[in-house]
N, C-alpha and C positions, 0 to 999 in steps of 0.2 A: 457567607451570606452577603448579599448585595445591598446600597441603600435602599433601594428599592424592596424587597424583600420585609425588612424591618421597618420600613415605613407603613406597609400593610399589614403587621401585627398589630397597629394603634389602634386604639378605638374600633375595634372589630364588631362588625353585626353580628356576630355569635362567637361561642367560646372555638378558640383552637384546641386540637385532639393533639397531645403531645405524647411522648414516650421514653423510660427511662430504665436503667440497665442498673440492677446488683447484681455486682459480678465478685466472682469471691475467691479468693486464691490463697491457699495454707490458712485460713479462717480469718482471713483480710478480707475487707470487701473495697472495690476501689471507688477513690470519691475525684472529681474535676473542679478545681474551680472558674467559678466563671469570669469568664475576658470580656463581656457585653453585657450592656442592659439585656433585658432586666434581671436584676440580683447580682450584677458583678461584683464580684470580691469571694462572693457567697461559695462554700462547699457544696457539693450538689449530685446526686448519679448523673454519668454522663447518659444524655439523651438531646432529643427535640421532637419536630412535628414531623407527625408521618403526612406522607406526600399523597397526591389522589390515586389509589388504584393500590396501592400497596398496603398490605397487612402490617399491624400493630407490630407485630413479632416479627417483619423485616424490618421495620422502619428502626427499631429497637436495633438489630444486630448493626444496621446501617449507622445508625448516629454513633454507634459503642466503636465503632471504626473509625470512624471519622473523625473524632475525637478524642480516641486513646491509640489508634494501631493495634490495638487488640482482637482476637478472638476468642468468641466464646462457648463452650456447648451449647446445645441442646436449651432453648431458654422453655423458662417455665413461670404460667401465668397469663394473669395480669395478676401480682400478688398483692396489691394495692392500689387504689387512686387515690389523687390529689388535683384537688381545685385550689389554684393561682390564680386570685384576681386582685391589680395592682388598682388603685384610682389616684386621677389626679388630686388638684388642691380644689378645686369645684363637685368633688365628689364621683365623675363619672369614670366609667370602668374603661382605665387606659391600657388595660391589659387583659385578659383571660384565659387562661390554659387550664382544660380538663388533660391529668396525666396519668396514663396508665405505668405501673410499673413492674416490670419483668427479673428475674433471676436466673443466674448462674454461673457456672465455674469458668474459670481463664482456661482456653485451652492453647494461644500460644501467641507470641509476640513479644515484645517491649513498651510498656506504657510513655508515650509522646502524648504532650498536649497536645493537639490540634485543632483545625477550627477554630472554634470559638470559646476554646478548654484553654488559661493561663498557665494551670496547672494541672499534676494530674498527681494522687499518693493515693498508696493502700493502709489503710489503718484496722487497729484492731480497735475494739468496740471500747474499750476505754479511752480514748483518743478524741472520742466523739464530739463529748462535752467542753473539749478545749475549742470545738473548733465552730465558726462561724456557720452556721448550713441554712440550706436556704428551708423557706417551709416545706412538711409536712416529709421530708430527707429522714429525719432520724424517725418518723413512724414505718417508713417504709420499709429504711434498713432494719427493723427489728422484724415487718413480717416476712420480709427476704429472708432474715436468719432461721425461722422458726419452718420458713416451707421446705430449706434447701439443708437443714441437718440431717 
């Protein structure tokens, strides 16, 4: 992502359409954490914003790439959304991402950070609670588990 790029996530005249992958391997599901504003530090599904012209569920398998090296079946969904809106100290909305979120299984690779991914682990559902996640992660991960058993 360019500065440029990130400069026009600011203060946006309407929300950005994002997208995010649970992906699930041996009853792991994998989580990224983030290397940039905003929520860095934060555990997260890897994703971002689908580009113009491209479907939700590309945009999905694209960021899951781009960001772990992986592939994944057949995704399925949108099995949740999540609205992300960040405000400054004056109150206004210096962020907003509506995020659709997607599921499914590893079908082959080696998880690599990448992008804009610090990190990248598979955790099993007790792990969860240990760990830093950004908003509205741990509701999703629960309806990812519930669509994709």
């Amino acid at each position: 992502m360019t500065g440029q790029d990130e400069a026009s996530r600011l203060y946006p005249e309407r929300p950005l359409l994002g997208v995010s992958v649970a992906l699930w391997r041996n009853g792991k599901v994998l989580l990224v954490r983030r290397g940039r504003a905003p929520l860095a530090g934060c555990w997260s599904l890897p994703g971002g914003l689908v580009r113009p012209g491209e479907t939700m569920a590309a945009a999905a398998r694209r960021e899951l790439g781009e960001e772990t090296s992986l592939e994944c079946t057949e995704l399925s969904g949108p099995v949740d959304w999540n609205e992300i809106i960040l405000k400054d100290a004056a109150g206004a909305a210096e962020r907003h991402y509506v995020i659709a979120a997607f599921t499914g299984h590893w079908q082959g690779g080696e998880a690599i950070a990448g992008d804009d991914a610090a990190d990248v682990r598979w955790c099993e559902a007790g792990e969860l609670a240990a760990l830093e996640l950004a908003p509205g992660t741990r509701g999703a991960i629960a309806k990812a588990a519930r669509q994709i058993s």
